[in-house]
VOBA-1610 file (N, C-alpha, C; in pm, whole numbers, padded with zeros to 5 digits, always signed):
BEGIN
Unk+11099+10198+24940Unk+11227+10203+24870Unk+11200+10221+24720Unk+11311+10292+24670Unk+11292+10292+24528Unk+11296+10225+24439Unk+11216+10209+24325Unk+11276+10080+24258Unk+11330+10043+24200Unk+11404+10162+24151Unk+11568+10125+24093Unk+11655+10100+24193Unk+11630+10127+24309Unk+11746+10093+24402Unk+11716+09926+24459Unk+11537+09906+24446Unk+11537+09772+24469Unk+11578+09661+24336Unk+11599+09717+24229Unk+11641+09627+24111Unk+11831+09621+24113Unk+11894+09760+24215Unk+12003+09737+24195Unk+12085+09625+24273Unk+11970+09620+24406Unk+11956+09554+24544Unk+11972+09375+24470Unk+11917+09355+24410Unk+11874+09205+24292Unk+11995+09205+24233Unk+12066+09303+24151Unk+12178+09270+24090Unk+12245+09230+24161Unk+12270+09304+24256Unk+12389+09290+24355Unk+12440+09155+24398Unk+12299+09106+24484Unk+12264+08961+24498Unk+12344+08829+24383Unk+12285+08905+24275Unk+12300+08793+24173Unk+12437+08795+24090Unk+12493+08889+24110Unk+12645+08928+24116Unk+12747+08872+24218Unk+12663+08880+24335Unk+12768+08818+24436Unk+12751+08638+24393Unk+12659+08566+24339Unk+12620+08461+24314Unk+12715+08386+24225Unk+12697+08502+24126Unk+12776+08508+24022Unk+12985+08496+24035Unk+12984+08583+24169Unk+13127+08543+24161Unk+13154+08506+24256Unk+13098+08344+24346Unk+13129+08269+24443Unk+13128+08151+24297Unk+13078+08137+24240Unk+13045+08042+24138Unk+13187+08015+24077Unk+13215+08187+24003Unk+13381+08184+23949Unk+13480+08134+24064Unk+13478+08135+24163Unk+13570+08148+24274Unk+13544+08004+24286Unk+13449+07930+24291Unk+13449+07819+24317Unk+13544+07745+24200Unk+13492+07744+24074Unk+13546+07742+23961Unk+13680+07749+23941Unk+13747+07826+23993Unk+13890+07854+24027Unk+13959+07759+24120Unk+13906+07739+24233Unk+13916+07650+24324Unk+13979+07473+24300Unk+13861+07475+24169Unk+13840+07345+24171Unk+13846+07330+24015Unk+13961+07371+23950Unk+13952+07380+23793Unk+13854+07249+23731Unk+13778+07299+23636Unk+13740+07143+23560Unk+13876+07113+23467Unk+13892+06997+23490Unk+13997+06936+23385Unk+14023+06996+23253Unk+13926+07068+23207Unk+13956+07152+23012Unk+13956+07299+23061Unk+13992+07341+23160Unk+14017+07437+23158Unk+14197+07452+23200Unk+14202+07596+23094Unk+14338+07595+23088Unk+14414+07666+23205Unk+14530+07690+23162Unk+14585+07811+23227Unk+14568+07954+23173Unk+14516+07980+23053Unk+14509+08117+22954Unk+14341+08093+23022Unk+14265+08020+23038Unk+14113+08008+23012Unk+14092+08070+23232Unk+14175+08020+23342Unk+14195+08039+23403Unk+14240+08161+23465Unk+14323+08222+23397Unk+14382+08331+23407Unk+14268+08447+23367Unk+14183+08462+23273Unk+14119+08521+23220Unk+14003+08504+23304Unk+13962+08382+23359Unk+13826+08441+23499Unk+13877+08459+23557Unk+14017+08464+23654Unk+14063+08584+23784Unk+14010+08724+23734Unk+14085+08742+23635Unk+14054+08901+23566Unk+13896+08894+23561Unk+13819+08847+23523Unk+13670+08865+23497Unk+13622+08870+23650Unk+13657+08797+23785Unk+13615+08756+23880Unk+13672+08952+23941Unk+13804+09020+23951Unk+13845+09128+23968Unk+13754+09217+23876Unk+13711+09215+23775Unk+13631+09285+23764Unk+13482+09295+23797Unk+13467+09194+23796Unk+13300+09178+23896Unk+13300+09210+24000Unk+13418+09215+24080Unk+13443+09247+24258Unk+13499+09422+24207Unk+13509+09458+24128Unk+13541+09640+24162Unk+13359+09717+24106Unk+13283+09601+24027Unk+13173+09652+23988Unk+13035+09640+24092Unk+13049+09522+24157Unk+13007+09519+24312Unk+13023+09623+24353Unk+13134+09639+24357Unk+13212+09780+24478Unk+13143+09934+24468Unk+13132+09929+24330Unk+13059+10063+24315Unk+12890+10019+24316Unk+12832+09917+24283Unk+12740+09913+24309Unk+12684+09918+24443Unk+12762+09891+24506Unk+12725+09892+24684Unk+12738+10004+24744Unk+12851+10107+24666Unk+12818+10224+24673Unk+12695+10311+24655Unk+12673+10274+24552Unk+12512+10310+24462Unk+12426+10320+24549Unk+12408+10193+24567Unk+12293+10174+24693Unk+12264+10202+24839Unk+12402+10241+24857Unk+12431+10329+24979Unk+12422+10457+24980Unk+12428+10484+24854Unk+12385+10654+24832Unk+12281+10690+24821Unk+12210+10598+24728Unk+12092+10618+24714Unk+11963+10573+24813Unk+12006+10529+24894Unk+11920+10486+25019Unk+11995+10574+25133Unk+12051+10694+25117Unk+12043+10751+25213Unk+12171+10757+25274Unk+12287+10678+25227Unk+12374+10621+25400Unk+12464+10719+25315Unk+12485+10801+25239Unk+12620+10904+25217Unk+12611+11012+25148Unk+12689+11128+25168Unk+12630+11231+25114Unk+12734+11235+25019
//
C-alpha cells in the first residue's frame, strides 16, 4: 500500500476518535460549557463528519475501489 494512503488510513482513524470524543462531549455537557460554546462543536463535529466523508473517499480511490 501506499504511503500516503497509509498516513491517510491514520488520519482517518484519529478523526473518527476525534469525533466520538465531541459527540461524547455533547452528550454529556461539562457544566462551563455553554449553549454558544455547544452549538459551535455540533458545527465543528458536522464538519469533521463531511471531511471524513471525503477522506474515505480518498482512500477508496486511491486503493483502487473507484474509478
Amino acid at each position: 500500500m501506499k504511503q500516503y494512503v497509509e498516513r491517510m488510513i491514520r488520519e482517518k482513524e484519529d478523526l473518527e476518535g476525534k469525533i466520538k470524543k465531541a459527540e461524547k462531549a455533547l452528550e454529556n455537557r461539562p457544566f462551563d460549557m455553554t449553549d454558544i460554546g455547544a452549538d459551535l462543536l455540533k458545527e465543528q463535529v458536522k464538519a469533521m463528519e463531511q471531511y471524513l466523508f471525503v477522506l474515505c473517499q480518498r482512500i477508496k480511490y486511491e486503493s483502487g475501489g473507484m474509478a
